[in-house]
N, CA, C and O of each residue as an XYZ file, in Angstrom:
680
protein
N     -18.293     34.647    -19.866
C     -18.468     33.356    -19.209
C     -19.527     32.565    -19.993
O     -20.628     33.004    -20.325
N     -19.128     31.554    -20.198
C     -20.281     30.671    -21.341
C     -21.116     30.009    -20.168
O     -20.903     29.997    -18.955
N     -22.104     29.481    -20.901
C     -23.627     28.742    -20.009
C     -22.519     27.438    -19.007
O     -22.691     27.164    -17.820
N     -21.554     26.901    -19.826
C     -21.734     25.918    -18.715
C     -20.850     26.266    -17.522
O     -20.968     25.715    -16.427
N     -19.807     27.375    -17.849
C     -18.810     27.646    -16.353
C     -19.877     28.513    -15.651
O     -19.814     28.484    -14.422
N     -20.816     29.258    -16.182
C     -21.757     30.142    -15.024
C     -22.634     29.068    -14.368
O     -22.917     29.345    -13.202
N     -23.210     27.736    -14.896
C     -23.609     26.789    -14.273
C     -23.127     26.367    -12.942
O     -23.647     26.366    -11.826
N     -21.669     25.916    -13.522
C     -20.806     25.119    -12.365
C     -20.246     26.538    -11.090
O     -20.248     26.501     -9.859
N     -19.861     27.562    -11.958
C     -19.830     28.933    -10.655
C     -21.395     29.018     -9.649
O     -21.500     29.433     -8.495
N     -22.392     28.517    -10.477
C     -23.386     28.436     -9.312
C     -23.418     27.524     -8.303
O     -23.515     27.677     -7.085
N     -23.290     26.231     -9.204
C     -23.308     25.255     -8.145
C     -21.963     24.953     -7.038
O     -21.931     24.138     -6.117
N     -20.755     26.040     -7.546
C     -20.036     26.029     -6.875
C     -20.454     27.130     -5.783
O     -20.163     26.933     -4.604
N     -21.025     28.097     -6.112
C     -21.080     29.060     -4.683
C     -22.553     28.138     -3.714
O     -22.741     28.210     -2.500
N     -23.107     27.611     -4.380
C     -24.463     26.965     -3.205
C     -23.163     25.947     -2.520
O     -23.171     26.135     -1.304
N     -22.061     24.940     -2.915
C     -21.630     24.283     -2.608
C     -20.677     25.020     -0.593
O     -20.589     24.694      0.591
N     -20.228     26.144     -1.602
C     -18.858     26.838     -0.900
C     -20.268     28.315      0.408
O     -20.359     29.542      0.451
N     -21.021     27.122      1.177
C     -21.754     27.745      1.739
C     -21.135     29.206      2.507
O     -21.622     30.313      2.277
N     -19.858     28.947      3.547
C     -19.258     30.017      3.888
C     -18.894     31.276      3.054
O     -19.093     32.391      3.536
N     -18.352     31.119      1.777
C     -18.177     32.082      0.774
C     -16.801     32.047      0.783
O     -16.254     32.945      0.144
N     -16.057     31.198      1.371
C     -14.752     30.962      1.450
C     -13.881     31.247      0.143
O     -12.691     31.558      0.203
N     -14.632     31.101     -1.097
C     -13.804     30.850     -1.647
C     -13.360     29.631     -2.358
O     -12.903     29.685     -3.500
N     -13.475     28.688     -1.784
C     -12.847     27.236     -1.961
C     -13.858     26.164     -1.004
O     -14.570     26.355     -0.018
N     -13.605     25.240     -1.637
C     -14.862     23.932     -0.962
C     -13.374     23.044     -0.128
O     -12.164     23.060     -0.352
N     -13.902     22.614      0.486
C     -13.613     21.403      1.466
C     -14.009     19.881      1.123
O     -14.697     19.587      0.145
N     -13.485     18.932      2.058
C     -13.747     17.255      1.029
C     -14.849     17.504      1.599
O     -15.586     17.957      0.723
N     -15.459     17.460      2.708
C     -16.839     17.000      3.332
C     -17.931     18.284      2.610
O     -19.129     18.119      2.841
N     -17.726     18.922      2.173
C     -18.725     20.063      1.295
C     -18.759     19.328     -0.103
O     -19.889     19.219     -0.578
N     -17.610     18.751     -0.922
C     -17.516     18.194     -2.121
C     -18.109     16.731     -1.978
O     -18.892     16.501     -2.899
N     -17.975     15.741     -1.150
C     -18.743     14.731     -0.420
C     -19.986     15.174     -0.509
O     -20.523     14.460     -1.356
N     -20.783     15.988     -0.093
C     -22.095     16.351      0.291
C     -22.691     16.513     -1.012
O     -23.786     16.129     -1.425
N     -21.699     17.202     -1.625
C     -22.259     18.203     -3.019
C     -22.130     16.683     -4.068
O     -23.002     16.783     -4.931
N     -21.576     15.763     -4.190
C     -21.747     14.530     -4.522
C     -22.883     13.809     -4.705
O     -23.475     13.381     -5.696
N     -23.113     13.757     -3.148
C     -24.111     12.951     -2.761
C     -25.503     13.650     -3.773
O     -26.338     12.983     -4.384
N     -25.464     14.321     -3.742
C     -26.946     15.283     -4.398
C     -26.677     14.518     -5.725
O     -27.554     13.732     -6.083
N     -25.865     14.620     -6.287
C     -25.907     13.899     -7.538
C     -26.112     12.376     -7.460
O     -26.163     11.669     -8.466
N     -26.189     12.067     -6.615
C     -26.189     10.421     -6.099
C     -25.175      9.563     -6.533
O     -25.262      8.434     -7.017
N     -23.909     10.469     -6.218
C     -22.402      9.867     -6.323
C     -22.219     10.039     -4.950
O     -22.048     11.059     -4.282
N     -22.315      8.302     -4.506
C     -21.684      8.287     -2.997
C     -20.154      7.688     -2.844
O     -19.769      6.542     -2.613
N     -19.601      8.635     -3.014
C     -18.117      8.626     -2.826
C     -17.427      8.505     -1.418
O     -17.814      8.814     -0.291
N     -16.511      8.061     -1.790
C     -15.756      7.707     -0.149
C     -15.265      8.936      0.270
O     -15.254      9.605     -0.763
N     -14.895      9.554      1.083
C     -14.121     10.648      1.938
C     -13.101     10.582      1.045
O     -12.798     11.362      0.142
N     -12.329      8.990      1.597
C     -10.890      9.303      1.243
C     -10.856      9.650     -0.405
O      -9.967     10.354     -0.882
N     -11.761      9.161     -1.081
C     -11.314      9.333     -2.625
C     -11.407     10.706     -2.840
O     -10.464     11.386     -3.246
N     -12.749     11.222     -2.525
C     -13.315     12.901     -2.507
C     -11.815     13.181     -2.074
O     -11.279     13.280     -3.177
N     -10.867     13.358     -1.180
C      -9.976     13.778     -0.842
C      -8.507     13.527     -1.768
O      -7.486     14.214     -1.790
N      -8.797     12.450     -2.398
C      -7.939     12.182     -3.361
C      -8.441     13.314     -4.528
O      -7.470     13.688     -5.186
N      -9.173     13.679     -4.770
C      -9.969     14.519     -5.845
C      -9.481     15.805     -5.943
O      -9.134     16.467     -6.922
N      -9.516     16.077     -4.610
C      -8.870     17.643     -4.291
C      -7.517     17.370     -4.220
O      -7.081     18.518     -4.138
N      -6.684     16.747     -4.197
C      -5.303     16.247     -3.910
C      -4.841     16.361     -5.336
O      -3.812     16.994     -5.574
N      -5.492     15.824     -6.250
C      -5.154     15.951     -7.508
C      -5.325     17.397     -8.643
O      -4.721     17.699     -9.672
N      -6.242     17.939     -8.012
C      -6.598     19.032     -8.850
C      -6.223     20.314     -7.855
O      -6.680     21.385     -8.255
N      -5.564     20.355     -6.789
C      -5.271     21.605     -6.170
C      -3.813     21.897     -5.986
O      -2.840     21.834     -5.235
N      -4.434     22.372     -7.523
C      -3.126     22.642     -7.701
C      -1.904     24.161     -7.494
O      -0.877     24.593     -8.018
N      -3.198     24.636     -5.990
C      -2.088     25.546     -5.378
C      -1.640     24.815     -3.821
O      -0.994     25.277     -2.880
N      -2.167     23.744     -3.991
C      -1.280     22.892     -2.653
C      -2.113     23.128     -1.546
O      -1.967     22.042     -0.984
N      -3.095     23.937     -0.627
C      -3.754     24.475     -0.107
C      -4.880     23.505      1.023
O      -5.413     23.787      2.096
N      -4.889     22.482      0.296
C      -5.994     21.731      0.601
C      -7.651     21.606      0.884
O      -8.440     21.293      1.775
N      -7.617     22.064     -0.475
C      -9.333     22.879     -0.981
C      -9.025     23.239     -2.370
O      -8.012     23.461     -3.033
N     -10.468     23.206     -2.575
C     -10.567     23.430     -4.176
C     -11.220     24.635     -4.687
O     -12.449     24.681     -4.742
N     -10.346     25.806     -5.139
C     -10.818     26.744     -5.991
C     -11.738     26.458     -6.767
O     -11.999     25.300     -7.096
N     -12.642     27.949     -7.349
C     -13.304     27.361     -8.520
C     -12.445     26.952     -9.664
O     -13.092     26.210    -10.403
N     -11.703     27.076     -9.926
C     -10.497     27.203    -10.741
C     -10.315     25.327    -10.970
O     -10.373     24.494    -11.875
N     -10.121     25.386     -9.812
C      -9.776     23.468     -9.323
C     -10.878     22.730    -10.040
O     -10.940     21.877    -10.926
N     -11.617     23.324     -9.387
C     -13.279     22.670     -9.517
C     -13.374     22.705    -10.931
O     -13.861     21.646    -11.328
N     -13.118     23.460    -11.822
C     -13.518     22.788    -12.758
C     -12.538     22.573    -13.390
O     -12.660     23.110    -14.491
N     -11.538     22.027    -13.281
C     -10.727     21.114    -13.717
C     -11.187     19.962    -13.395
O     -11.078     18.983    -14.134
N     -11.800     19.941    -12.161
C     -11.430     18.391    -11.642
C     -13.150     17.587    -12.774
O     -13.290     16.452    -13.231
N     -14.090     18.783    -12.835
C     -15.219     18.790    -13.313
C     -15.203     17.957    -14.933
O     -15.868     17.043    -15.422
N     -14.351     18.607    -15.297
C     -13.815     17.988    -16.560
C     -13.621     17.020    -16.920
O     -14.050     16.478    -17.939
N     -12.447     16.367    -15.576
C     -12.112     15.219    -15.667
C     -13.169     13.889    -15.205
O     -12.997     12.717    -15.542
N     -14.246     14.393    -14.384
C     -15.118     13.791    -13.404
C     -16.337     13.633    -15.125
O     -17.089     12.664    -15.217
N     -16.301     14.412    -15.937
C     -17.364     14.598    -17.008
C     -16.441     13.688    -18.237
O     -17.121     13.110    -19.084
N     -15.234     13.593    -18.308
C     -14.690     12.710    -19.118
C     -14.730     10.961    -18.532
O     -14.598      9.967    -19.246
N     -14.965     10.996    -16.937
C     -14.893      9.857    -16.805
C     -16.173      9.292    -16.683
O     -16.260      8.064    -16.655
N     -17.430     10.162    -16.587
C     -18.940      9.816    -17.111
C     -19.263      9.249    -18.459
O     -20.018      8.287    -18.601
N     -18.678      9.863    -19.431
C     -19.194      9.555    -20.827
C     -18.274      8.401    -21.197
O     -18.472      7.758    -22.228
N     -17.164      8.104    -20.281
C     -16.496      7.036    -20.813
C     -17.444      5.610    -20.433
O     -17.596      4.485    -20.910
N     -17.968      6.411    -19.268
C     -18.596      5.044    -18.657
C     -19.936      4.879    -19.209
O     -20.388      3.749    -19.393
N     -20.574      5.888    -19.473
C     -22.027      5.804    -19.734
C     -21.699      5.367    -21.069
O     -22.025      4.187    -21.201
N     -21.165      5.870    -22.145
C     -20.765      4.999    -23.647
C     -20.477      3.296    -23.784
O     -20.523      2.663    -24.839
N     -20.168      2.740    -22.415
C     -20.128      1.840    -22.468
C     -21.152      0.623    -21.481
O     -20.938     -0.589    -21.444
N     -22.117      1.263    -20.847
C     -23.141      0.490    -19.948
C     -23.786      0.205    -20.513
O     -24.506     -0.552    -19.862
N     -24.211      0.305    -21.725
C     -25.881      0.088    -22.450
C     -26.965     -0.234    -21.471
O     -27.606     -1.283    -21.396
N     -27.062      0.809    -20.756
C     -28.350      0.618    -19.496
C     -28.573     -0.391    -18.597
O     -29.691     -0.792    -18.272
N     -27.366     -0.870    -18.130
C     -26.860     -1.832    -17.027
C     -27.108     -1.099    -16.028
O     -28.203     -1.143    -15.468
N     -25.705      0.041    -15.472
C     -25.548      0.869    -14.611
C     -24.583      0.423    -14.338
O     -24.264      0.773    -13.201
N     -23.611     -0.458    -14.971
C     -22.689     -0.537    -14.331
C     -21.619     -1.628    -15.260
O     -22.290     -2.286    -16.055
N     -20.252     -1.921    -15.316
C     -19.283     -2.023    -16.601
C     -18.992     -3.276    -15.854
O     -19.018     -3.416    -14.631
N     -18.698     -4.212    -16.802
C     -17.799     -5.436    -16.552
C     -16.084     -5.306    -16.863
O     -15.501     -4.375    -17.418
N     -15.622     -6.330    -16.410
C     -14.417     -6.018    -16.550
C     -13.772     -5.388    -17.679
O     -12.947     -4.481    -17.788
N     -14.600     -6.385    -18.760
C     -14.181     -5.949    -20.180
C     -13.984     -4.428    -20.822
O     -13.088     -3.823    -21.410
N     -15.640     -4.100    -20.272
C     -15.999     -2.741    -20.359
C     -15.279     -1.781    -19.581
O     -15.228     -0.587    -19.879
N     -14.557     -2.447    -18.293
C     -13.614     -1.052    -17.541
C     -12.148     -0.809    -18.329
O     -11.475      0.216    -18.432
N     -11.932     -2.141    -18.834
C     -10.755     -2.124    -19.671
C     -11.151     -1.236    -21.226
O     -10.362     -0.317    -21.446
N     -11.895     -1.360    -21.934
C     -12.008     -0.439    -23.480
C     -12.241      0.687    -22.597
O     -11.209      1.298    -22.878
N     -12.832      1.443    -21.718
C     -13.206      2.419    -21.087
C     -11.908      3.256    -20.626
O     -11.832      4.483    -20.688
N     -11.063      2.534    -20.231
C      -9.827      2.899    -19.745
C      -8.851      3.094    -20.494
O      -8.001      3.804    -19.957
N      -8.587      2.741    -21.590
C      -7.897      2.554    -23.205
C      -8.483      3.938    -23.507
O      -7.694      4.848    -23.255
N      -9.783      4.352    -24.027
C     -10.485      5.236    -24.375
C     -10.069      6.656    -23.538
O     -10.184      7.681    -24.211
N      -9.496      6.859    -21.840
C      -9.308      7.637    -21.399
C      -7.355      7.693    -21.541
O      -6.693      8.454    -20.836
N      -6.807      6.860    -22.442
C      -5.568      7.269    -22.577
C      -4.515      6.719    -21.330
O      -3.372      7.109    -21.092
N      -5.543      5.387    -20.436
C      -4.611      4.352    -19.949
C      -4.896      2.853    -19.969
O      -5.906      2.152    -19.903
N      -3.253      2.609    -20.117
C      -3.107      0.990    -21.079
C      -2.518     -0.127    -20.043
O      -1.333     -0.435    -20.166
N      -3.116     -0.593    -19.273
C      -2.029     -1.600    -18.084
C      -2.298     -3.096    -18.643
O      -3.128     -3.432    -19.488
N      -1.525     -3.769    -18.058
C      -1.045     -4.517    -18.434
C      -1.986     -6.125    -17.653
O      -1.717     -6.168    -16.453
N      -2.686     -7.003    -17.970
C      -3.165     -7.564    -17.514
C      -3.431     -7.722    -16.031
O      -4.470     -7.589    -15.385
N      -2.145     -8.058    -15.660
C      -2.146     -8.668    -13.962
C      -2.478     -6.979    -13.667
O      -3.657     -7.066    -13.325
N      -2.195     -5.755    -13.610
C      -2.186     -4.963    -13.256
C      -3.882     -4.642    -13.299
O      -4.676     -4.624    -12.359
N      -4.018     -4.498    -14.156
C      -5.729     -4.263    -14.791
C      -6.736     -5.047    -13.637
O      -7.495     -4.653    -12.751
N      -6.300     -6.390    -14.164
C      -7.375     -7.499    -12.689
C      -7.273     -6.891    -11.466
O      -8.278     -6.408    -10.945
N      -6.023     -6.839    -10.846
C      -5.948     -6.521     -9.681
C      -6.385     -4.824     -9.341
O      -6.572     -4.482     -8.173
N      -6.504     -3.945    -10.356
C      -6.783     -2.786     -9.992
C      -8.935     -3.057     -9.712
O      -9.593     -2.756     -8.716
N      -9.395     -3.669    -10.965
C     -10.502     -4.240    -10.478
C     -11.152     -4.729     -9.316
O     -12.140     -4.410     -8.655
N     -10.141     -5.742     -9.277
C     -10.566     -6.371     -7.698
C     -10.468     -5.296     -6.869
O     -11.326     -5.467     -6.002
N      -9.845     -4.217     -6.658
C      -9.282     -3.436     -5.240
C     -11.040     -2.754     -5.601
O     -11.918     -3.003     -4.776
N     -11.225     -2.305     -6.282
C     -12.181     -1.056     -6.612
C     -14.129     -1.800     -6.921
O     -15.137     -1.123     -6.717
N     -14.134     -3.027     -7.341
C     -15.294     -3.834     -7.428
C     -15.263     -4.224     -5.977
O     -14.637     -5.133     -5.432
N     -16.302     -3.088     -5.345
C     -16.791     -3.141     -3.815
C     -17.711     -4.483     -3.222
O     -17.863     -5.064     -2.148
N     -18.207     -4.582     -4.603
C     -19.497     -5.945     -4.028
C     -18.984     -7.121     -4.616
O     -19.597     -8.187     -4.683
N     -17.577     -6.852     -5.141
C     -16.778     -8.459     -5.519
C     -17.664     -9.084     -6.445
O     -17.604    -10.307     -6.326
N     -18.403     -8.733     -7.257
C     -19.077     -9.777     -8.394
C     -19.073     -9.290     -9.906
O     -19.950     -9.528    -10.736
N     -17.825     -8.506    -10.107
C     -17.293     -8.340    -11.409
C     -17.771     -7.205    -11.756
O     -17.086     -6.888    -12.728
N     -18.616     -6.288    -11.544
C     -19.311     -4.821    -11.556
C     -19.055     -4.287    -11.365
O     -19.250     -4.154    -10.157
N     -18.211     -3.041    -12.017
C     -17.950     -1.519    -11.424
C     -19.473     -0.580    -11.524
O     -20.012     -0.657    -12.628
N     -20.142      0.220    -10.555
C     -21.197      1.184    -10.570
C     -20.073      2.263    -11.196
O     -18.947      2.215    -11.692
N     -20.987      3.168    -10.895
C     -20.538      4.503    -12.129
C     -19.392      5.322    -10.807
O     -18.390      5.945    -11.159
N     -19.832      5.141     -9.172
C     -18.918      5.292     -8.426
C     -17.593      4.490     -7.713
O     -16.863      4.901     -6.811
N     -17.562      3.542     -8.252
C     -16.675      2.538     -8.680
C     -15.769      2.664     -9.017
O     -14.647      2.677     -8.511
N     -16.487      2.874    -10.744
C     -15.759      3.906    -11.924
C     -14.717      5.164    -11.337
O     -13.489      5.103    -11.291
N     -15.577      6.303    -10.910
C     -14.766      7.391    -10.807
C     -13.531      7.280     -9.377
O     -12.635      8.097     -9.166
N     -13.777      6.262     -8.704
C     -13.043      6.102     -7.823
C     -11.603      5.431     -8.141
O     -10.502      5.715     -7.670
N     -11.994      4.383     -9.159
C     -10.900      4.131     -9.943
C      -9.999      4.487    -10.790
O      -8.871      4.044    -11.007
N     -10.716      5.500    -11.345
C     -10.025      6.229    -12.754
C      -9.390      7.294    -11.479
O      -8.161      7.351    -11.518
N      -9.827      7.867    -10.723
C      -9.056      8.957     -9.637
C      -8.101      8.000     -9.478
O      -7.169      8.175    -10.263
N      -7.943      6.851     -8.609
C      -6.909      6.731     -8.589
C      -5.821      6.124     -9.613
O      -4.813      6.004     -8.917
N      -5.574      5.764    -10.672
C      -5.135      5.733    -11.908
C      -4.610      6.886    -12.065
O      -3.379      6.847    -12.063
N      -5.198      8.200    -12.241
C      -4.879      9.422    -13.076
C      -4.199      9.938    -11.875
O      -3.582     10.973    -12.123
N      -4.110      9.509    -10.539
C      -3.187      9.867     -9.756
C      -2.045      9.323     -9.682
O      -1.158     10.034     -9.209
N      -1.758      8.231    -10.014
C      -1.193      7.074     -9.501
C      -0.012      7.734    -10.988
O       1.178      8.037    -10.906
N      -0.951      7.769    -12.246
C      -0.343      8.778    -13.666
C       0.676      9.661    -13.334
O       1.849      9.584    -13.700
N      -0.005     10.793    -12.376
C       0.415     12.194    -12.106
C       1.904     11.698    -11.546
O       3.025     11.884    -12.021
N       1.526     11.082    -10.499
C       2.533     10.974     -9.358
C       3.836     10.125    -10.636
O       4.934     10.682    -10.657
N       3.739      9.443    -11.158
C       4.616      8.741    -12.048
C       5.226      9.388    -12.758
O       6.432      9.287    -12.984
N       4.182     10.439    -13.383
C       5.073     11.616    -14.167
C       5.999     12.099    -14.113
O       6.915     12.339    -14.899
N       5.615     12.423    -12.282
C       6.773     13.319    -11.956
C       8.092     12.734    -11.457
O       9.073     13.421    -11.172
N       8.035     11.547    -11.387
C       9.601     10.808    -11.056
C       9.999     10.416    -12.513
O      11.199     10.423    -12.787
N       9.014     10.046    -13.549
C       9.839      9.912    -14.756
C       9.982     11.210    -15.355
O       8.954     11.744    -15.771
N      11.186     11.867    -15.482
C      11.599     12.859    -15.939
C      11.841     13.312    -17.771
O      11.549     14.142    -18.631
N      12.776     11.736    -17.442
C      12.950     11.697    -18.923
C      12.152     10.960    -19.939
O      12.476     10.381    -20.975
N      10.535     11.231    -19.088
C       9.548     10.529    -20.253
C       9.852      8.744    -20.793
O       9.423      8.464    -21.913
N      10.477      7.765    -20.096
C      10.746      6.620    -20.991
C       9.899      5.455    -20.406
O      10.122      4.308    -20.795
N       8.578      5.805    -19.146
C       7.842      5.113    -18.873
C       8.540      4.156    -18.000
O       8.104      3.011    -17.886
N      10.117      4.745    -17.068
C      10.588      3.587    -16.183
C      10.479      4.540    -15.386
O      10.142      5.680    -15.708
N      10.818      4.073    -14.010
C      10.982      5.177    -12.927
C      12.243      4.278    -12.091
O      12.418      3.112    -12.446
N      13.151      4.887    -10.921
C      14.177      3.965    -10.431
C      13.840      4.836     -9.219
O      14.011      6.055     -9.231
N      13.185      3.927     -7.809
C      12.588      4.871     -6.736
C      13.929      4.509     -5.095
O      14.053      3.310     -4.843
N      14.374      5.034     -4.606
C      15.015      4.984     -3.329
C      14.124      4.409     -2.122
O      13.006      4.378     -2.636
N      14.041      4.120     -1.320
C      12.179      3.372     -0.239
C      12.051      5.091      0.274
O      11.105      5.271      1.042
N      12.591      5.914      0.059
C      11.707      7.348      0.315
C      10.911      7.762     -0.307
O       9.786      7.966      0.150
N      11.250      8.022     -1.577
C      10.816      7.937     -2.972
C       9.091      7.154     -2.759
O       7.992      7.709     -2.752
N       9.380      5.981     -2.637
C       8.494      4.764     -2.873
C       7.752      4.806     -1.351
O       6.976      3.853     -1.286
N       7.743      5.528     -0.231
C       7.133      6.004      0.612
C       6.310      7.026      0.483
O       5.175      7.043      0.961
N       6.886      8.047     -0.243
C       6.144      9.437     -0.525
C       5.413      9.333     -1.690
O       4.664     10.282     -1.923
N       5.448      7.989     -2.861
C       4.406      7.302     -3.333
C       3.022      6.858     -3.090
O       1.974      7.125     -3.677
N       3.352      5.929     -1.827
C       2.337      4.987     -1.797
C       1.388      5.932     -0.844
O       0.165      5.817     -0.754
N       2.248      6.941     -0.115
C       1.737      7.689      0.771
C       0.568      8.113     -0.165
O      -0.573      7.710      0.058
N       0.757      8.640     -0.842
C      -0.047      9.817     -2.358
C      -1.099      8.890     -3.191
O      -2.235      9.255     -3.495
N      -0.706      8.034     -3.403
C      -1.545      6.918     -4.105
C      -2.691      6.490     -3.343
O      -3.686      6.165     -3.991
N      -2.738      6.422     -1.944
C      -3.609      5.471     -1.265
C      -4.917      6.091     -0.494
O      -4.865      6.910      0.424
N      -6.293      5.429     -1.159
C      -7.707      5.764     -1.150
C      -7.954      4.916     -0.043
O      -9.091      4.815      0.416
């Protein structure tokens, strides 16, 4: 086990107080907050939704640091681009988002901004950030799996496009 998974196995067993095994949103919420990432429920729950990937609804250590990964790729995207603001302009959420390997398309881009810029004055904070890129890399996942044949279209039935928006929404 290298220094940094025996790290995160620690801070995962102080997290997983019962010994369960697996954390819960309101334990991963909490365990957040210490870092002074005040995350919403619902996103924290989007978090585990995405990375549990035995369906279960809780996050292995296993999960955990997957999701750790992704939560540490979407730090350095952001911190590479704040120059000691604390926080990205539009511009900056867009190269930031390019940089993590997604490309939308103007109207799409603004409007994903607006939903996620909480104080409406053009600023994503760094929890902003990860709330956004979660839902993106979900919004990804879920797309994946209806495009089959990889060609970046999808053709949805309103069930389809129910059991979407259901999955998508923070």
């Amino acid at each position: 086990m290298d220094d940094r998974t025996a790290i995160l196995r620690e801070w995962f067993d102080r997290v997983d107080s019962g010994r369960t095994g697996s954390i819960t949103a309101p334990q991963l919420k909490r365990a957040l907050a210490v870092g002074n990432l005040n995350i919403a429920v619902t996103v924290v729950e989007q978090m585990i939704r995405m990375y549990d990937f035995d369906r279960n609804g809780t996050m292995s250590f296993e999960e955990f640091v997957a999701l750790n990964n992704f939560l540490l790729k979407v730090q350095h995207a952001f911190s590479d681009l704040e120059r000691g603001q604390g926080y990205l302009s539009s511009h900056d959420v867009s190269e930031a988002l390019v940089k993590m390997g997604f490309s939308l398309d103007t109207p799409s881009f603004y409007s994903l901004c607006e939903s996620f810029d909480q104080k409406k004055n053009g600023r994503l904070r760094l929890d902003d950030f990860i709330s956004l890129c979660i839902f993106v890399q979900s919004a990804r996942n879920l797309f994946d799996s209806f495009d089959t044949a990889k060609q970046g279209r999808v053709a949805l039935d309103f069930n389809q496009f129910v059991y979407c928006t259901a999955n998508c929404r923070i």
